[in-house]
Each structure stands twice: as C-alpha cells, then as structure tokens.
N, C-alpha and C positions, 0 to 999 in steps of 0.2 A: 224417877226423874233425876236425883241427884247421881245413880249411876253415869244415865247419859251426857248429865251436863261434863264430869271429869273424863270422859269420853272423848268430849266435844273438845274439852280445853287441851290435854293431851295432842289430840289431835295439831289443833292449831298450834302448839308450841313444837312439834315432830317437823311439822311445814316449814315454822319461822328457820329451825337450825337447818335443815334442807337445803334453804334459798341460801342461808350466807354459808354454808358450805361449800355449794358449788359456785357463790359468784366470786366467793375468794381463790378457790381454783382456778377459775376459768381467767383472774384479771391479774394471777398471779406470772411475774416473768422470771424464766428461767435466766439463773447465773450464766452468765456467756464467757466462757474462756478461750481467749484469744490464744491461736498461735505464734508462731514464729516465723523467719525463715532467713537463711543469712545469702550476701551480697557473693558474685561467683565471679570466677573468670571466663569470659566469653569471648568468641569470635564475633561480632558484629558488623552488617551489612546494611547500607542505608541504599534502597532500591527504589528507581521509580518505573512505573511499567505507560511506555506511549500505545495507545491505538491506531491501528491503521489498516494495514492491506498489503498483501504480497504481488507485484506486477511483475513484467518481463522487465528486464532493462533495456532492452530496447521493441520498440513497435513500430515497422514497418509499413507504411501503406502505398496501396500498387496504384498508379495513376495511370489514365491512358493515354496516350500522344497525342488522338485525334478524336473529333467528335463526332460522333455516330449512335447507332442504335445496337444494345447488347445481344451479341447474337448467340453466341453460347456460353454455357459457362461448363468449366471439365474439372473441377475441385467443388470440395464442402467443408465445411467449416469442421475442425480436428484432424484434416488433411495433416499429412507431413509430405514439404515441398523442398526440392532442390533447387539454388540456382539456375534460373533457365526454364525450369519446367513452365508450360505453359498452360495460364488457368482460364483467358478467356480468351473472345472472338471478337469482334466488332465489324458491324456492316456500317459501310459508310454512306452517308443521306448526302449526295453534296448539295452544295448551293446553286442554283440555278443559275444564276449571273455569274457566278466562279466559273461553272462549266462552262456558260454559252462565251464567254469573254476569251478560255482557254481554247474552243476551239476555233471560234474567229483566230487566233495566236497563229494558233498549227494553220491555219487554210493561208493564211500570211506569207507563213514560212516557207508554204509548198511551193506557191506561186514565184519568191524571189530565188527559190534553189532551180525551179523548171528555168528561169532567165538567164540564171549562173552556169546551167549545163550548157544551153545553144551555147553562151559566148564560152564559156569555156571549151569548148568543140571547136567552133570556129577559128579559134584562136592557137588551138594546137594544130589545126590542120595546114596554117600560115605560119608555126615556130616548122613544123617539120619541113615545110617548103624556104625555110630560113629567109622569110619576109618580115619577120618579128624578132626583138631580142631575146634574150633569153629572161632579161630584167622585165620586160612589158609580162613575159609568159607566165613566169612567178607570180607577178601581182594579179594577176587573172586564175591563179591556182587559188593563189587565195581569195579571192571574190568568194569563188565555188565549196573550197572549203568551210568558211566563214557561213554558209548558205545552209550548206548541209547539217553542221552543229547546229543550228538555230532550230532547222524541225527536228533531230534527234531531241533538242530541249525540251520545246517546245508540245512533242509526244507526251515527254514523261511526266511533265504538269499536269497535262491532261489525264495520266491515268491513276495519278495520285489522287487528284481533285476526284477520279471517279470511285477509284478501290482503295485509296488510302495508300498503296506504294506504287511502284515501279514494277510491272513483271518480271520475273526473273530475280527479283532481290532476297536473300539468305533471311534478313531479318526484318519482316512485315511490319509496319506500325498499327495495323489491326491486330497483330497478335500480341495479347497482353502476357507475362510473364514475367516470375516470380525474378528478384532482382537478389534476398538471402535465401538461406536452409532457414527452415523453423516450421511452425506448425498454423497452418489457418487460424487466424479466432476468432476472425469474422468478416462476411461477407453482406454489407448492407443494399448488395441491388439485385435484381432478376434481371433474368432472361426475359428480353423485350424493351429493358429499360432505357431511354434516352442517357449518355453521358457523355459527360464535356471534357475538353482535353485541358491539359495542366498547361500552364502559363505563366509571362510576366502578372496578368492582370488577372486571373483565375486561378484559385487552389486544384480546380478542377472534380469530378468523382472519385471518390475512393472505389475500388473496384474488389479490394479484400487488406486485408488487416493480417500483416505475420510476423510470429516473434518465434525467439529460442526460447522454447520454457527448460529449457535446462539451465537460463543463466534469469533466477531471478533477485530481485532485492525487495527489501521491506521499505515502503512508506509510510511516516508514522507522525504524530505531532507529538510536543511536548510545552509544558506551562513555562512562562517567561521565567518562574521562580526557580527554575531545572535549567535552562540553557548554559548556564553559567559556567555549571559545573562538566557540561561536557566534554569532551576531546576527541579529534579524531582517532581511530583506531580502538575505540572503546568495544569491548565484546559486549554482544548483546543474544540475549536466551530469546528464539523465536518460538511462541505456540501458536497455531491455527485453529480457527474455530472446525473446521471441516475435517480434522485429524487428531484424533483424542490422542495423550497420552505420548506424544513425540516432540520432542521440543529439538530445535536447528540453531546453529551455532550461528553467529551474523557477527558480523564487524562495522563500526559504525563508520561511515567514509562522507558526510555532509551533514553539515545545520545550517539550516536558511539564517544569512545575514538580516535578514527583515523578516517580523514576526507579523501575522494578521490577528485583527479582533476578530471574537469568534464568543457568542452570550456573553458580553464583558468583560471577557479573560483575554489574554496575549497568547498565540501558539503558535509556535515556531517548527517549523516541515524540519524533518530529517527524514535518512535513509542512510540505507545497510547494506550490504553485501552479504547473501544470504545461502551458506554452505547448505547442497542439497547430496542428498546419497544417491547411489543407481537406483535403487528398492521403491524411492519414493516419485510418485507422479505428483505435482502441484499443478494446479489450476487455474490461469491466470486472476486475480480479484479476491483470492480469497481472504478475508477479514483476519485479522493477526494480534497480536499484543508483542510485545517487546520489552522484555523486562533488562534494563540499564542499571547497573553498581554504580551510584555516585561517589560511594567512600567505604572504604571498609578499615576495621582496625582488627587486631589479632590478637588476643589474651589480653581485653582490656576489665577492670572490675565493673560488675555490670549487677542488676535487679530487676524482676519483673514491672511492670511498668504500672500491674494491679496494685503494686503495693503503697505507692506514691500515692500524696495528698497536699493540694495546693488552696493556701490561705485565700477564702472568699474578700479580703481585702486587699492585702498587697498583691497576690497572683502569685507570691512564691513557693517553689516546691520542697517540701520535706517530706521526713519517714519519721516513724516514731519507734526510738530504739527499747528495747528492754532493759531497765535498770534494775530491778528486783522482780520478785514476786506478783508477776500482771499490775506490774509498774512500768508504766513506759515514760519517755522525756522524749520529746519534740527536737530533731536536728533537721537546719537545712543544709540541702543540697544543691550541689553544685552540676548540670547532666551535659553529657556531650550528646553524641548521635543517639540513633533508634533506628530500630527495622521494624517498628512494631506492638514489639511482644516482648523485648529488652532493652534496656537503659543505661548507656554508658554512663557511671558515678565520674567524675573528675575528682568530687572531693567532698567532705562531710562524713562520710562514714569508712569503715575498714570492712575486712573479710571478717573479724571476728564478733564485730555487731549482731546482736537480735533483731530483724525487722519485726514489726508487729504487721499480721496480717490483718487488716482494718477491715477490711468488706466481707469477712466472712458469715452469711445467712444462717437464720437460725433453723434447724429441724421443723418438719411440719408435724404438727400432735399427732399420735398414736403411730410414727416411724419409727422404725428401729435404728436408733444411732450407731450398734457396730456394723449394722450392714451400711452403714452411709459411704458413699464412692465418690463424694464430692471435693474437688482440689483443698488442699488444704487439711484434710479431716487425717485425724491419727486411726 
C-alpha cells in the first residue's frame, strides 16, 4: 500500500511541474528586436487615375430629307464608308391632299398655257401681217412664256410630292448618303421602318451613326479636390480594360468649368487626345482609366510610408529614431507629397537617422526564422 501511495504522490507532483512548465512556455513572449531603416532619396510622383471611356471625337448621324418609308438599306454596322457612298433608300408615302392639291396646280397650269398658245398664235400671226406692235408682241410672248414655267413647276412639285425628287436629278433626296469617311457604329432602324425628315421643328431619324475611330479621345471624370491642380496639356497614361498590358499616351485638352454631384462628391468631365498606333484597332466605348501627374519632385529625402506613426491625440506624424541600443526617441515630422508607397520628409530627420521599423510581426511558433522572407527581416 505504501508503495502505491508514493506512486500516486510522485505521480501528481510529475503532473503539477508538467502543467507549469508548459503554461510558462506557452505565455512566455519572445524579445522582439526591432529593426532599422534609414530615410533615401527618391523620385516621387503624386498621381491621380480618372475613369471613363474611350469615344470617337466626333459622331456623326445621317438624317433623311424627306419622310417616307425605309426601303433599303446597303451598309452594316463596322462598315467603312466614303463620303458619298450611299447607305439607304427611302420610298416616299405622300400625302394625300399634298398630292390631290398639287395636281389640281398642274391641271391649272395646263389649262392657262393651252389659253397663252391660241393667243399667242393669234397674235404673231397679226405681228407678221404688221397689224400689231412689236411692244403689244412682247407682252404676249410673255403671257405664254410666263404660262409655260408655271406647268414646268408646277410638274416638278408634283413629282416630288410623289417620289421625293425631280426625274432626272443627279442627287435624289430619297437617297440617303454618307456625308464623312469613318466607320458605321450604328444603325438603329430597318428595313420597312417609317422615318421622318430633319427639320426646323423635328431632329428627325437617325438613319446610322459614323465616326473615325482612328481619331479618338478619352472621357473621364475627376474629384473636385484634383481639378485644381490640373492644366491644359497635361500628359496622361491611357489603359483600356479590353487591352491588357498597352498603355496610350493622351494629352489632356479640356476640364469642364462646372462640376456635377455624383453620390455626394463634385466631378468634373475632362478629356484627352488620345495617340493611337496603326497596330492597334479601338472600339468605340470602351472603358479606360487615366492615370494624371499632379506633381512630381526629383531626388527629394523620402521614407516608406510603413514606417510613420501619428499621435492618437494630436494627429501628428512622427518616426521613432535609434539613439542606442533598441533605444529609440520619438521625432516629428514634417511630410510633403506621396505616391503611396513613399513620403517626401520636408524636415525632422536626415539621411543618417535610424528609423525604427514599428510594425514588424512577430514569427508564427515552430517557423523557421532564417528561412523567414518577410520585408524587413535580416
């Protein structure tokens, strides 16, 4: 019995040193040795990037003269059109009371020219027998002449009202045709469709949509807090979502005087002039970014941006320099611009400073700290 009981005791005293061996392990923290790192000279770029969309600069839309029904159409949307070429037809509906009013005109006209011929007959037959002046003869040429312009007019109304021109005319107002060069991008109506003609009081039908996609620019907005600093002629880096890996050179040539609300922010419309190569095809619409230099400076002293630490009461920024032996002392700073990822110093510290890297994480248990590959680590 008394074997087992120092058995038992053993036992429990093997347990008790067990438990506070490993709970002092496990609640034990490793010394944490901070690095360093010192303050450089950098190039620094302060960039804002607008969204937007790449369009033609100019868009074209074809209208038709006269109101009719579409009767054919000889182009498709990706066409490429010439000056002149022609891309539709138009049959014309006339108006019933247009027409009957225009041939009552003509039957008008017939009747007072058959009047003008007798007397003008009559009347030369009395100048040749010299019973009439020659001043009486005149004004009776002209009755007839006067008689005969009226149904020549009087025709051509009529066959307008009926076919939309004049027979015999070079250039038809049913035939619809392209007025630049560029390339279809859209045609919104069919064959068969009713469309109205362009007017004081009517925009009338677009009949097709044409631009030069060889000349396009970029439309883009930007935040009221960016306008400020821009300028005309500012170079702007084009990327397209539909074109990996190709970025276009652009020039910035407008900022809208008047900014719209837009989610409770101010955004003011720009645009670009947007250098395209032979190699590349663009497509009118497609979605873009535009990355803008608002300021840049050149060999200025600069810091990671990681390294900075700003006082939860005042909001000021400082670094914390090395004075000794993982000894640091708290200096503020003074920062200009940022891209980011660096921090122009104005003042507070020099090139020969220690920064202390502040945020550096500690190893996760059972890694291997030379194989660690994380920024910072020696």
């Amino acid at each position: 019995m008394k074997i087992l009981k120092y058995i038992a005791i053993s036992l429990l005293v093997g347990g008790i040193l067990f438990a506070a061996a490993y709970f002092i392990k496990t609640n034990s923290k490793p010394k944490i040795s901070f690095e360093t790192e010192k303050a450089k000279l950098r190039n620094i770029e302060k960039k804002t990037v607008a969204t937007g969309k790449v369009i033609p600069e100019d868009e074209i839309e074809i209208k038709p003269q006269i109101s009719g029904i579409l009767d054919e159409l000889y182009v498709e949307e990706g066409d490429l059109v010439k000056n002149g070429d022609l891309l539709a037809k138009i049959k014309v509906v006339p108006n019933e009371q247009s027409l009957n009013s225009s041939k009552g005109r003509l039957d008008r006209a017939r009747i007072v020219l058959k009047n003008a011929k007798i007397d003008y007959d009559r009347n030369l037959d009395l100048f040749n027998k010299k019973v009439i002046s020659k001043k009486e003869m005149e004004t009776v040429q002209l009755n007839y002449d006067q008689a005969s312009q009226e149904v020549s007019n009087a025709f051509s109304d009529l066959q307008i009202i009926k076919l939309g021109s004049v027979g015999g005319s070079s250039v038809a107002n049913t035939n619809i045709r392209s007025t630049v060069d560029g390339t279809i991008l859209e045609i919104p109506v069919k064959e068969g469709q009713q469309v109205t003609e362009s007017n004081n009081f009517n925009p009338g039908t677009t009949i097709a949509t044409i631009a030069d996609l060889n000349i396009m620019i970029f439309e883009g907005k930007v935040d009221e807090s960016e306008v400020g600093k821009l300028k005309i002629g500012m170079p702007l880096e084009v990327t397209l979502g539909a074109i990996q890996d190709q970025t276009f050179n652009a020039d910035l040539r407008f900022v809208a005087p008047k900014g719209n609300e837009e989610s409770g922010a101010v955004k003011f419309k720009i645009e670009g002039d947007v250098y395209l190569d032979s190699l590349s095809f663009i497509r009118a619409g497609y979605s873009a970014n535009a990355s803008l230099i608002l300021e840049k400076k050149d060999s200025v002293l600069s810091i990671s941006e990681s390294l900075l630490q700003f006082d939860r009461i005042s909001g000021e920024s400082y670094v914390e320099i090395e004075i000794g032996d993982q000894k640091f002392e708290r200096k503020n700073i003074k920062m200009g611009i940022s891209d980011g990822i660096n921090v122009e110093i104005i003042s507070g510290i020099d090139m020969q400073d220690e920064i202390k890297i502040w945020n550096k994480t500690e190893p996760f248990k059972g890694e291997d700290e030379n194989n660690d590959s994380r920024p910072g680590r020696k």
